[in-house]
C-alpha positions as CSV (number, residue, x, y, z in Angstrom):
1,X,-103.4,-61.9,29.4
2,X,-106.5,-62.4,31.3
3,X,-107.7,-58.8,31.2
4,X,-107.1,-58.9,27.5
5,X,-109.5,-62.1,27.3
6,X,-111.9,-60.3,29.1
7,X,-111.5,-56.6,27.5
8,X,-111.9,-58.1,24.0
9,X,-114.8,-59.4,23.8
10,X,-116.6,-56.8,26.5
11,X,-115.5,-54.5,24.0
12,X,-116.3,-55.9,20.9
13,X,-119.9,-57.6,22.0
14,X,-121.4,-55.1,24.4
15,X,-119.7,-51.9,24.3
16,X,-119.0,-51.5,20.9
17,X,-122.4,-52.1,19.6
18,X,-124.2,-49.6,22.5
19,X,-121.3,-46.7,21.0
20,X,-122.6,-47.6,17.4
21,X,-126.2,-47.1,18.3
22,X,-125.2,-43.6,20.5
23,X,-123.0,-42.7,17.2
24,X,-125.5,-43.2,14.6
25,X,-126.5,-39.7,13.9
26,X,-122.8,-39.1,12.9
27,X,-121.8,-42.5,11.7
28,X,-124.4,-42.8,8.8
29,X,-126.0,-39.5,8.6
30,X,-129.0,-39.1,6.3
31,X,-129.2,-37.8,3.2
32,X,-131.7,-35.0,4.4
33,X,-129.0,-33.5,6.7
34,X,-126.9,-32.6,3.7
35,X,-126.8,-28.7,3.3
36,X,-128.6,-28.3,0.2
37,X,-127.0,-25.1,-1.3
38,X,-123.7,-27.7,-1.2
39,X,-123.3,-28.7,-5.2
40,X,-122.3,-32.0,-6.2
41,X,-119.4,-32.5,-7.8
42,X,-119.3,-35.5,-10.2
43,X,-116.3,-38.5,-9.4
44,X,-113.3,-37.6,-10.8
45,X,-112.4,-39.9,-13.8
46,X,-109.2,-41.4,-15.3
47,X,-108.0,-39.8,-18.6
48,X,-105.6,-41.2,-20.9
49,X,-101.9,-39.1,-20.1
50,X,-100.4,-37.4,-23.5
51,X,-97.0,-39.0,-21.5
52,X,-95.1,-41.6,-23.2
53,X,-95.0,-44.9,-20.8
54,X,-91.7,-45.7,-19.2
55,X,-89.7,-48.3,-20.0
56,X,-89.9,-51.6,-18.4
57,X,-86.8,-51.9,-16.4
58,X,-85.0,-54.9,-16.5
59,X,-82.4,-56.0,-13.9
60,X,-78.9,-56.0,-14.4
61,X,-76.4,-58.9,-13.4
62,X,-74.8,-58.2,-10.4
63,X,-72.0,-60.6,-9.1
64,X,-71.9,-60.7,-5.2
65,X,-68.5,-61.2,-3.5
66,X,-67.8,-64.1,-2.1
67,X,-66.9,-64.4,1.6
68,X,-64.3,-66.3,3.0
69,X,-65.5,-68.3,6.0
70,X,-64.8,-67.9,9.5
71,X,-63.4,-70.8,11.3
72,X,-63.5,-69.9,14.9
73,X,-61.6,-72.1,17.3
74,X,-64.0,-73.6,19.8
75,X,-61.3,-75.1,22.4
């Protein structure tokens, strides 16, 4: 338990931070360093279906079995 108060924040204030800066390039690359004969494709969008909706299922009564208690002998 006392590595893992030390590992965590070592890791989170002083390592992590150094890894972001030595990642940048690749973490949040510039625009610029797209290729440029890549097109862009536009977002895909949400179309109505030609699907009827499904029915909205309701549950249906279910009776549970009752279960006889257990008396166990304790002496």
């Amino acid at each position: 338990m006392a590595i893992t108060a030390i590992a965590v924040p070592t890791m989170t204030y002083l390592l992590m931070p150094q890894m972001t800066r030595l990642f940048a390039w690749w973490l949040y690359p510039l625009p610029s360093d797209l290729p440029v004969d890549q097109p862009h494709e536009a977002p895909l969008s949400l179309e109505p279906s030609a699907e009827p909706p499904l029915p909205i299922m309701q549950p249906l009564p279910v009776e549970l079995e009752t279960i006889p208690p257990v008396i166990e002998n304790l002496g």
